[in-house]
Every structure is written in C-alpha cells, then in structure tokens.
C-alpha positions as CSV (number, residue, x, y, z in Angstrom):
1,X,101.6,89.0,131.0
2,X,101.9,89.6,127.3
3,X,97.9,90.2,127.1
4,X,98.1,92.1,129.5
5,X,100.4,94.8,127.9
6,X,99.1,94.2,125.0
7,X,95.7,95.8,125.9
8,X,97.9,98.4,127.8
9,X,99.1,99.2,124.1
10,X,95.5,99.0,122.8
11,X,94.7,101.7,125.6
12,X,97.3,103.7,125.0
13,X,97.1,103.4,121.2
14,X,93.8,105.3,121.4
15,X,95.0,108.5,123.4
16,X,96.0,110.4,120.2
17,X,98.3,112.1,122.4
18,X,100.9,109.7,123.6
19,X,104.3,108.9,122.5
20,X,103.4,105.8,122.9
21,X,100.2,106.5,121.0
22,X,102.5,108.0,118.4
23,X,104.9,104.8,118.0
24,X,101.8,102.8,117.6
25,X,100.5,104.4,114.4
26,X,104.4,104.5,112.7
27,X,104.4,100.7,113.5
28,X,101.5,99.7,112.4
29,X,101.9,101.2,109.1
30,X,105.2,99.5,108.6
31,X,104.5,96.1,110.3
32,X,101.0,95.5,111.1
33,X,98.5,95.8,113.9
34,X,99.8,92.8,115.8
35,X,103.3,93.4,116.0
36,X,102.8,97.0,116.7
37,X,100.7,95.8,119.3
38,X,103.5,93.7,120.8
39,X,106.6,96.1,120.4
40,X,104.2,98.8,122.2
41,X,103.9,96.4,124.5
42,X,107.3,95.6,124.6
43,X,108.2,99.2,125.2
44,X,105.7,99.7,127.7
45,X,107.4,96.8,130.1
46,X,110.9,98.8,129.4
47,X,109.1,101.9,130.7
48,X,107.9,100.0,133.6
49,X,111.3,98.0,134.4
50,X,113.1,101.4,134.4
51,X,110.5,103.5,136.3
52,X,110.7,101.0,139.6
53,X,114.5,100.9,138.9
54,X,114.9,104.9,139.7
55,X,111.9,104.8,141.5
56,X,111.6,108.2,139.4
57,X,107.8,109.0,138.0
58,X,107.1,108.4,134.0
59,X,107.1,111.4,132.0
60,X,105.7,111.5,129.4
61,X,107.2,112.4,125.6
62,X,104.2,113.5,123.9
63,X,103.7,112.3,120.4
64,X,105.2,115.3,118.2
65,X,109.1,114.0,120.2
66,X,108.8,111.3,116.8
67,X,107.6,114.1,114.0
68,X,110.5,116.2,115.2
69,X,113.5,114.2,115.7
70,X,112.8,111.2,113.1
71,X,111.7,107.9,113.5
72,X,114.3,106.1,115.0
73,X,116.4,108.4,117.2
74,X,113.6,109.7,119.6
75,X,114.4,107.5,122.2
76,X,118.4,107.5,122.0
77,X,118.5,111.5,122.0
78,X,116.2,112.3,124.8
79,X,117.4,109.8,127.1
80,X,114.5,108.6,128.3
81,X,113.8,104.7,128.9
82,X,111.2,104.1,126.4
C-alpha cells in the first residue's frame, strides 16, 4: 500500500498545480525526496479516509492555499481533511 501512494504522490507531485503538488516541493526542500514522498503519501490516505467517511467529493486547495496562509496552518484554517 505504501508504493502505491507513494507513486500517487510522484503523480501528483508533477501537476504544478496541486496542493498536494505544492506540499511536495516545501517538503522536499526541507526533508528530502523520500520523506516528502511518504508524508504526501501519508496525506493523500488522510484525504482518502475522510472522503469515503462523508462520502463528500475531494476538493481541491490549489497550490497558492500554502503561499498565502504559511506553511503550516493551511490545513488547520481551511478545514479541509488534508
């Protein structure tokens, strides 16, 4: 399971437009390709777990949400699950 979401991360990593896209980069600057890989990964199966919990669609943050509020504090202010 964890290759799988980790070439889900590799996927999304090259959109350019994706929050999760946008996560990617900050990690991998901080901590390296391979644990970006994984806490992408990691995010992506909270994403997942909450989506078929509310059985609501995903929508998407776009990647200026972490330019404009910070680093840390995208996902606690908008209330999303990711």
């Amino acid at each position: 399971m964890q290759a799988v979401l980790c070439e889900i991360a590799w996927a999304n990593a090259r959109s350019q437009t994706s929050y999760i896209d946008a996560q990617f980069r900050r990690l991998t600057r901080r901590r390296g390709v391979y644990k970006a890989l994984i806490a992408v990964g990691h995010s992506l199966l909270v994403i997942i777990y909450h989506v078929l919990k509310t059985k609501r669609p995903f929508q998407e943050l776009g990647s200026r949400l972490l330019r404009q509020t910070g680093a840390g504090t995208a996902a606690a202010s908008s209330g999303s699950p990711a």
